[in-house]
N, C-alpha and C positions, 0 to 999 in steps of 0.2 A: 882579502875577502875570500868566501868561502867560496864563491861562486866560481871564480877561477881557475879554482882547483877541478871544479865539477866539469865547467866546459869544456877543458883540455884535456880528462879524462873521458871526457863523452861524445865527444866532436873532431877531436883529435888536429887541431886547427894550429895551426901554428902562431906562436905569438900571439896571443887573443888582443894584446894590448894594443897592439896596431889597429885594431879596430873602434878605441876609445880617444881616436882622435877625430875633430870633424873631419878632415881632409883623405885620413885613410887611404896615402898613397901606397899602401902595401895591398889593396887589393888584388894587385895583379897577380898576386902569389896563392888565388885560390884554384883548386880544381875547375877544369874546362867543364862548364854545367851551361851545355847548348838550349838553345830555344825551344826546342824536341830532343830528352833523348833521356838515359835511364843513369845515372852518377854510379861509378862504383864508389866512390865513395860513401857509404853505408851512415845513418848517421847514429847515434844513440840518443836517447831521452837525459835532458836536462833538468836537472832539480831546483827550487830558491822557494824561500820563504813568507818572503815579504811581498814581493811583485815579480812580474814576470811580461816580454816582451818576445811574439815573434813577428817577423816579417821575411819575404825574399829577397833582401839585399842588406847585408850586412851594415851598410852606413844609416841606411834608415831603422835599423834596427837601435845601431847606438843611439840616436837623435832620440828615440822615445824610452830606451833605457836613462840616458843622463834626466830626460824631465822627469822621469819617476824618481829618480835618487834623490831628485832636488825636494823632493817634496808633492810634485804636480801631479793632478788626476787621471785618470786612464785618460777623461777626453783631451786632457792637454797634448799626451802623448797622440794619440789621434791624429790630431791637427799637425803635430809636427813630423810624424810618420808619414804624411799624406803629403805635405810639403816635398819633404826629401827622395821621395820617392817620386814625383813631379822631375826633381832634377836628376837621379841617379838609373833610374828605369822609365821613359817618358814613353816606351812603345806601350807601357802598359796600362797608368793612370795619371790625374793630374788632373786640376782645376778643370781642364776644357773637357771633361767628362762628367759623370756621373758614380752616385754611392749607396750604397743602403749600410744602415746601424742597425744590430740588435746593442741594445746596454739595459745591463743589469745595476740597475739602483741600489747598493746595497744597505743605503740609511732605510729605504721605504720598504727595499725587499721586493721589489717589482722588476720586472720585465719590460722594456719599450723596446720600438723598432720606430728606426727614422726612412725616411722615405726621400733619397735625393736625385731619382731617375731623372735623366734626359726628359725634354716633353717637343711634340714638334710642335713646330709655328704655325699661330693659328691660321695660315690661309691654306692651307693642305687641305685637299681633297683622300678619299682612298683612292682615286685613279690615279696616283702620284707617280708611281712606278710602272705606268703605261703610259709609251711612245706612242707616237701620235699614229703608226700605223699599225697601231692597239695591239705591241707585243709586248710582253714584261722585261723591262731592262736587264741585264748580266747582274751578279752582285758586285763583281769587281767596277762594272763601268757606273754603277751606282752607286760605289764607294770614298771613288777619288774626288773630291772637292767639295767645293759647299754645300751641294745636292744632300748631301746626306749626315748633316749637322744636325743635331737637335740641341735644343736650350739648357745648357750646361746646368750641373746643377751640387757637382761637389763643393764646390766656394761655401754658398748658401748653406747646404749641409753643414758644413765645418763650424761656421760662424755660428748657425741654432745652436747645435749640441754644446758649444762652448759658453755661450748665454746664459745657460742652463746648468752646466755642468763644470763648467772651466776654471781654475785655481790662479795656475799662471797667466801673466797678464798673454793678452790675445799677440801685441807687437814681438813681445820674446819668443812666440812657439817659432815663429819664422825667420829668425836668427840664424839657424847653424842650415838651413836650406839657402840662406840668402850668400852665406859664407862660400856653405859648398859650390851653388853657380858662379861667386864671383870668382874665386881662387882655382877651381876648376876639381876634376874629380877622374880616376883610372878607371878607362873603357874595361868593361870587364868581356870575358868571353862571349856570355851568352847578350849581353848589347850587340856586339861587334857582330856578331852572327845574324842577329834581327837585323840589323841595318845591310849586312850584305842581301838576305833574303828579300826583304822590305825593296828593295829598288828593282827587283821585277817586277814588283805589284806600282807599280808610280812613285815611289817614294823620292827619286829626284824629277820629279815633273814639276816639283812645285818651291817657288827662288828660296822661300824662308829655309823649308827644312832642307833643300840641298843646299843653301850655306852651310848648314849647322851638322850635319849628320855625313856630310862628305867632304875629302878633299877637294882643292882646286882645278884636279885633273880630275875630278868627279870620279874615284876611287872611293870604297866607304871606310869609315874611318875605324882602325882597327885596336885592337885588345892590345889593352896596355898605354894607347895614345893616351894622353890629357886631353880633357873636356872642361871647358867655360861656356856658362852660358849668360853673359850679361845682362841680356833682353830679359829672362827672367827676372834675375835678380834684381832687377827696376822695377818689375811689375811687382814680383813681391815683397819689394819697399815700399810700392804704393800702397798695394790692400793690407798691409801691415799698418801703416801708419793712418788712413782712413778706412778699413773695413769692408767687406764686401761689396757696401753700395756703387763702389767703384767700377767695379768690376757688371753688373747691372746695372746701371744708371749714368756711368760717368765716362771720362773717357777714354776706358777699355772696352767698355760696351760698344763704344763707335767706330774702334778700331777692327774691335770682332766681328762687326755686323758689315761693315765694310769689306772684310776678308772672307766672308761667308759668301756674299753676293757679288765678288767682283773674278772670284777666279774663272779662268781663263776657260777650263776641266769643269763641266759641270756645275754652275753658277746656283747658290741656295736660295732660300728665300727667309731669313731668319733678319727677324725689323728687330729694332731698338726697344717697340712695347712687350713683343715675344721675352726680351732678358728681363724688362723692369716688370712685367709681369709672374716672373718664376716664384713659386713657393713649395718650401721644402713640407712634407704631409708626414704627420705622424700616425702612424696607424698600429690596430691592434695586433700583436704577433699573432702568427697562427701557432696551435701549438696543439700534439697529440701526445697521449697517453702512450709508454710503451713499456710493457712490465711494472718495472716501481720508478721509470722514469718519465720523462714531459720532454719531450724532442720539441723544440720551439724553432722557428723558421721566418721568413717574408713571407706575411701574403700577398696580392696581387699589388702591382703588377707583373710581380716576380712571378713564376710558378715554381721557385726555386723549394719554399717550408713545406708548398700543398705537396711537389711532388714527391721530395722526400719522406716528408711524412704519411702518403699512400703507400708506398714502399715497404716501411717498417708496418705500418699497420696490416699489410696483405702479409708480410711475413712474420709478425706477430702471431698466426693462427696458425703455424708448424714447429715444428721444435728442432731446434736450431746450434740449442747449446755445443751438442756433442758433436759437431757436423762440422767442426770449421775446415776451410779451405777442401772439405770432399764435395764428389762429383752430384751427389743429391742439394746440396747448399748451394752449389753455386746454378746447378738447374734452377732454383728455386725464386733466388735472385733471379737470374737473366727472367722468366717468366713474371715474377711482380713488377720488374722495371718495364715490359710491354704495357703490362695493362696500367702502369699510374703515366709511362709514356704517352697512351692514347688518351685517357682523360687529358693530359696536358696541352695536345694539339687542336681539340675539338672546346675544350670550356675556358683557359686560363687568356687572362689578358687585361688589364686595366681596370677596376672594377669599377672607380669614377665615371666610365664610358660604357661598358657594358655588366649586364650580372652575371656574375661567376658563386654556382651554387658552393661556395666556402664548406661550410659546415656537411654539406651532402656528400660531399668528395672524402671527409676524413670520418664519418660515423661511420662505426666499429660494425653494425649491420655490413652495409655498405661493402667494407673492406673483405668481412667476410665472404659473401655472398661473390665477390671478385677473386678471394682466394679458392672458394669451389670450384672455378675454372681453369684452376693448374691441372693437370696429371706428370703422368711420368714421361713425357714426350714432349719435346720443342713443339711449340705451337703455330708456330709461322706469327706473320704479323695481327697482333690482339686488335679487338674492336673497343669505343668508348662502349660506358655505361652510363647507365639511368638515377644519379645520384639523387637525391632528396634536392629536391628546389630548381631541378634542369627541366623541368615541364615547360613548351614553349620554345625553351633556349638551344635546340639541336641546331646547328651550325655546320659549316662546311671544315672541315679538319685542315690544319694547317702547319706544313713541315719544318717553315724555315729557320733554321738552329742557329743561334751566336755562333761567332767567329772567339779565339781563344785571347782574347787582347787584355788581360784583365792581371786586378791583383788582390792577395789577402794575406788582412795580418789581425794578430789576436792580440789583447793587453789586460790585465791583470794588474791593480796598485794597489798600495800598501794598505786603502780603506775596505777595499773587497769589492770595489766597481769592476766591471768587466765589460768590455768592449770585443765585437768580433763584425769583423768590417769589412766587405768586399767593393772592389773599387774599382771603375773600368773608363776606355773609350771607345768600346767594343772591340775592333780588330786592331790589331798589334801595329801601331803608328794611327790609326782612327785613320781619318779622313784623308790623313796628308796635308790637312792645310794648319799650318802655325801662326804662332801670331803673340806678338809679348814674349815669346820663348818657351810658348808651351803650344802642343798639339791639343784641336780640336775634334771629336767622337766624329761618329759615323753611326750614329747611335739610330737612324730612323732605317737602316738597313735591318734594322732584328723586327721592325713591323712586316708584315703579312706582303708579297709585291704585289697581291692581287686580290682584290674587295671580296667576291664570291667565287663560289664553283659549283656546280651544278647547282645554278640558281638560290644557292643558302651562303647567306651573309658570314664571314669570316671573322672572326671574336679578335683577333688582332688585326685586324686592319688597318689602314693609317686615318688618323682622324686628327683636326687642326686641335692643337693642347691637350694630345692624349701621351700617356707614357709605352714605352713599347714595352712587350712583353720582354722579361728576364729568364733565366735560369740560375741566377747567384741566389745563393744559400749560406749567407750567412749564417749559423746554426748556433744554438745555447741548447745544452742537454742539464735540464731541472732534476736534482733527486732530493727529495724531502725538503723542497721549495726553496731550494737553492742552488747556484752551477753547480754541477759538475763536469762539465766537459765544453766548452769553446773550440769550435772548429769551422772552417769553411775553404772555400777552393777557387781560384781562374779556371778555366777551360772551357768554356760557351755549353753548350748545351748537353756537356758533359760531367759538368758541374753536379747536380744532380746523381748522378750515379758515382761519382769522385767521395761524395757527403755520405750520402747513407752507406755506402763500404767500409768508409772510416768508421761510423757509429757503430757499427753491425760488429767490426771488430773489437771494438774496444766493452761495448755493450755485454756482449753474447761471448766471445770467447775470451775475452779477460785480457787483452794486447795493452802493453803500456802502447800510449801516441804515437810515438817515435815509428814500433813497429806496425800500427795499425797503419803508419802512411808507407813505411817502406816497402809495404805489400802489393803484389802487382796486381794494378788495374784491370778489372772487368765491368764490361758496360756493355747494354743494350739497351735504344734508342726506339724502338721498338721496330726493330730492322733485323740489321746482323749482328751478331756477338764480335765486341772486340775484347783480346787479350792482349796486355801490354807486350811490347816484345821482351827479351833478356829480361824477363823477372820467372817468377814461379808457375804465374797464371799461364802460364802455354803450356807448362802440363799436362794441364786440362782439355785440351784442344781436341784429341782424339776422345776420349769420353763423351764430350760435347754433340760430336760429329755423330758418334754413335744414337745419343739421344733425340739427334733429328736438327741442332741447332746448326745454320750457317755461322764458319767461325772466321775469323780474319787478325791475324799477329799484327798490330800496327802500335805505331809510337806514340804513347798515350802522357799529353807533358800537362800533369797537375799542379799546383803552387797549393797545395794542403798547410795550413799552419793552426796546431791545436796547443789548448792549454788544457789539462785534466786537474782538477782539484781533488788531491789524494785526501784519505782518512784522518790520515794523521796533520794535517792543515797545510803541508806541503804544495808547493805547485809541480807540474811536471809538465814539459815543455816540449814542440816539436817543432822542425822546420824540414819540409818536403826537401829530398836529395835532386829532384828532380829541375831545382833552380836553384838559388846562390844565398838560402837563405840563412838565417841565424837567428838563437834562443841567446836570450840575456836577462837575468834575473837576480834578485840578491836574497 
C-alpha cells in the first residue's frame, strides 16, 4: 500500500507494521513523549486518499483504521477509537466520562454536533462546594472521590451516533478493545509518567485503581510493563452484547452508583434515576464566517466554538496574512484571546439552565466594535462586553479553568463523513474512583465552587441536571460548504487558544497541519501570556515584555489532531508530537 510508504517517509517510525496488530507489543519502541513536555521528534504531514484516522495513541489509531478498511463509517471507527483508547490511555477518556461530536453528513451535506457532557445529580444545590464553615473546598480535595462525579455520558453518546450512523454492527466495534484488555497492552512512557505523577494527587487512596495502576509494593507501574485489564473487558462484553442500557439501567449502574456514594474520600450523591435518566442533546453548531470560511464549533455548554470563534472574528478585522509568527500578530492574538476570554467567564455556561446571548457574542458588529479596543500596547486584564441579547444577563465573572485530563481524534471514511471528537474525564485519572475497570470523571469540578460574588449570580454554577461548562473545541473549518479542515485539542481551558492558533495557521498563513501543530503554543487566558517552552514562541518573549504583556515560558502539553481536505481530494493528516500519537490512512 501506498500509505506505508507515506508514513515511514513522513513519521519516520519504525516498522509501521507493528502497529497493525491489536496487541502492539512493540510500542515500547516509541519515543519518551511525557505527560508534559515538547517531542523532538518532529513529526511531518501524512497523506491517503480514501480515509484517514488520527488519534494519540497509536493502538487506537489502528482500531479505527482496520474499521475503515473494512468498509465501516467514521462513527463506527468512533466507537471503536473511543473504546481502545478507554484501555490504552484511561487517565484521559473512557465510558465513565464524557464527549462532544461535531459530524459532517456527507450524503445530506450538513453539519451536526452531539452533545454527550457529564450532568450533575439532580439533588445538588450551587452551595455544593461550600463546607459547612461556608469556605469553598480545595479543587484537589473536591476531586478525589465520588463528590465529584457527574452522570457519565460517553456510552450514550457512542450508542446515538451509531443508531444513526453506524455500518458495523455495534458488538464488533468492541472487539479489538476487548482483546486489548484481556491479552494486555505495553505501558507506554507517557502512561507510566501520569501514574507516577497521578499518586501525589490520591491516585493510590482508592483499592480499585491501586490494584490496577500500581504494583504490590505500591510502586507505579512502569513503561514497557504489560497491562491487562479484565474488569474491563467483562464490562465491555456486557454493553457489547446488551447495549448501553446496561450500563444506565442495569447492573453496572448499580455498581457505579454504589461506588460513587460509598467511597470512603469524599462520598457522591449520584442515584440510579440520575444514570437512567441521562440523555445525549443534539444541538445546533455554532458556527462563524471567516473570510471564505465557516469555523464551526460546540455551542454551549461548551464555550469551546463561541470562544474560538470570538477570537477569529476580533482578528478577522486586521490583516494578518503577511504577519505570521511576528511580534504585531502575535500581540494581536494574546489581546483578542482577553477579550473572547472575558466574555467566556462572565456569559458561557449550559444554555438548558441559563441564557447565554449565542448569536450576540459572534455578530460581526459585535466582534468589531471589541476589536477597536486593541492598540499597540498589552492591555492588562480585558473587561466583558455588552453583546446583543445580554440585557438583564450581567453576572458575576467566573475563573475556574478544566484541568488537562482529556482526549482528541479526527476521522475521515471513504464516504466523505467526518468525525472530530473531544473526549474527557476532566483531570488526568478523573476522580480516582474505578469501577468495571474504567475510571469515573470529576467532571462537577469545571462548575463554578461558588453560586455568587458580589451579590450576581454566577452563569456556571452547580445546578441539580445541569452540564458544567467546557472549553473543548471540537472544530469543522467549512469552505464552499464543505470541510476543509478537522481539528481539535485536550488541554482544559487551553483548549480554546490550542484551536484557534491551529486555524489561524493553517487559514491565514498557509501551514500544512502537521506544521500548524508543531508550532509553539501561545495562550492567553485573559491573564498572563504563556509561551511554550523549547519551541520558537519564546522568541517572542522579550518583544512581548516590551509591549507591556506579562510573559511566562511554561510547558504547554496539547493533543492537537487535524485532517485538512486538500484540492486535489487528497487528505492530509496530523498527529501532535507532544503525545504518542499517529495518522493512518489509505
Amino acid at each position: 500500500m501506498v500509505y506505508f510508504h507515506k508514513v515511514l517517509l513522513n513519521l519516520g517510525i519504525i516498522f509501521i507494521s507493528c502497529f497493525l496488530t491489536v496487541d502492539n507489543t512493540e510500542a515500547s519502541d516509541n519515543k519518551d513523549q511525557p505527560e508534559r513536555g515538547y517531542s523532538k521528534q518532529f513529526k511531518g504531514a501524512v497523506t491517503a486518499e480514501k480515509f484517514m484516522v488520527s488519534t494519540a495513541n497509536p493502538i487506537a489509531t489502528n482500531a479505527g483504521y482496520k474499521v475503515l478498511l473494512s468498509g465501516g463509517s467514521a462513527i463506527d471507527a468512533v466507537v471503536a477509537i473511543q473504546m481502545v483508547l478507554n484501555v490504552v490511555e484511561p487517565q484521559s477518556s473512557g465510558i465513565g466520562g464524557g464527549a462532544f461530536i461535531l459530524y459532517w453528513d456527507a450524503k445530506k451535506r450538513q453539519l451536526y454536533s452531539f452533545d454527550g457532557r457529564e450532568t450533575a445529580p439532580t439533588s445538588l444545590n450551587s452551595n455544593y462546594f461550600i463546607t459547612r464553615d461556608g469556605r469553598k473546598k480545595s479543587f484537589w480535595d473536591a476531586v478525589q472521590g465520588g463528590g465529584s462525579v457527574g452522570v457519565p455520558g460517553t456510552l450514550r453518546l457512542m450508542e446515538f451516533v451509531h443508531q444513526r450512523y453506524g455500518i458495523v454492527s455495534w458488538s464488533e466495534l468492541f472487539k479489538p478493545a476487548i482483546q486489548i484488555a484481556r491479552e494486555g497492552f505495553v505501558v507506554s512512557p507517557r502512561l507510566a509518567k501520569s501514574i507516577s505523577r497521578a499518586k501525589k494527587r490520591g491516585l493510590d487512596r482508592f483499592p480499585a485503581a491501586r490494584a490496577y495502576f500500581f504494583n504490590k509494593d505500591l510502586t507505579p507501574k512502569l513503561a514497557n510493563s504489560r497491562l491487562a485489564n479484565i474488569p474491563l473487558a467483562e464490562t465491555f462484553d456486557l454493553v457489547a452484547k446488551r447495549g448501553a442500557n446496561v450500563f444506565y439501567e442495569g447492573s453496572l449502574a448499580h455498581s457505579i452508583v454504589n461506588s460513587v456514594r460509598k467511597t470512603k474520600l469524599n462520598p457522591g450523591h449520584l442515584t440510579l434515576d440520575d444514570l437512567a435518566n441521562y440523555q445525549v442533546k443534539e444541538r445546533k453548531p455554532v458556527c462563524i464566517p471567516y473570510k471564505e470560511y465557516e469555523v464551526c464549533g460546540m455551542g454551549s455548554p461548551s464555550s469551546g466554538g463561541l470562544t474560538v470563534g470570538q477570537i477569529l472574528g476580533i482578528l478577522e478585522n486586521f490583516d494578518l496574512e503577511k504577519q505570521r509568527s511576528s511580534l504585531k500578530a502575535t500581540h494581536l492574538f494574546i489581546e483578542a484571546s482577553k477579550l473572547a476570554y472575558a466574555d467566556r467567564n462572565l456569559y458561557m455556561a449550559d444554555k438548558d439552565f441559563i441564557e447565554v446571548p449565542e448569536m450576540g457574542l459572534i455578530d460581526k458588529v459585535y466582534l468589531l466594535n471589541r476589536a477597536q479596543l486593541i492598540t499597540d500596547r498589552g492591555s492588562g486584564k480585558a473587561a466583558a462586553g455588552y453583546p446583543k441579547g445580554s440585557k438583564g444577563l450581567l453576572r458575576s465573572l467566573q475563573q475556574q479553568n478544566e484541568r488537562p485530563g482529556t482526549t482528541h481524534y479526527v476521522v475521515v471514511d471513504k464516504y466523505g463523513n467526518s468525525a472530530s471528537v473531544t473526549s474527557t474525564i476532566e483531570t488526568g485519572f478523573g476522580s480516582r474512583v474505578m469501577v468495571g475497570g474504567f475510571l469515573l470523571n470529576n467532571e462537577l469540578t469545571d462548575f463554578s465552587f461558588v453560586p455568587d460574588r458580589n451579590g450576581r449570580l454566577i452563569a456556571n454554577r452547580v445546578q441539580g441536571g445541569k452540564r458544567p461548562r467546557s472549553s473543548m473545541a471540537p472544530t469543522v473549518v467549512l469552505k464552499e460548504g464543505k470541510p476543509f479542515l478537522i481539528t481539535g485539542s485536550p488541554g482544559g481551558s487551553r483548549i480554546i487558544s490550542y484551536v484557534a492558533r491551529t486555524i489561524l495557521n493553517v487559514l491565514e498563513w498557509g501551514l500544512d497541519p502537521q506544521a500548524a501543530i508543531n508550532s509553539g503554543h501561545i495562550v492567553n487566558r485573559n491573564g498572563v501570556t504563556e509561551l511554550e517552552e523549547e519551541t520558537d514562541a519564546i522568541n517572542l518573549k522579550e518583544g512581548l515584555e516590551s509591549l507591556g504583556h506579562k510573559v511566562k515560558i511554561r510547558n504547554l502539553n496539547s493533543g492537537l489532531h487535524s485532517i485538512l481536505f486538500a484540492q486535489d481530494g487528497t487528505l492530509i493528516g496530523a498527529a501532535d508530537p507532544r503525545r504518542e500519537g499517529l495518522v493512518m490512512g489509505e
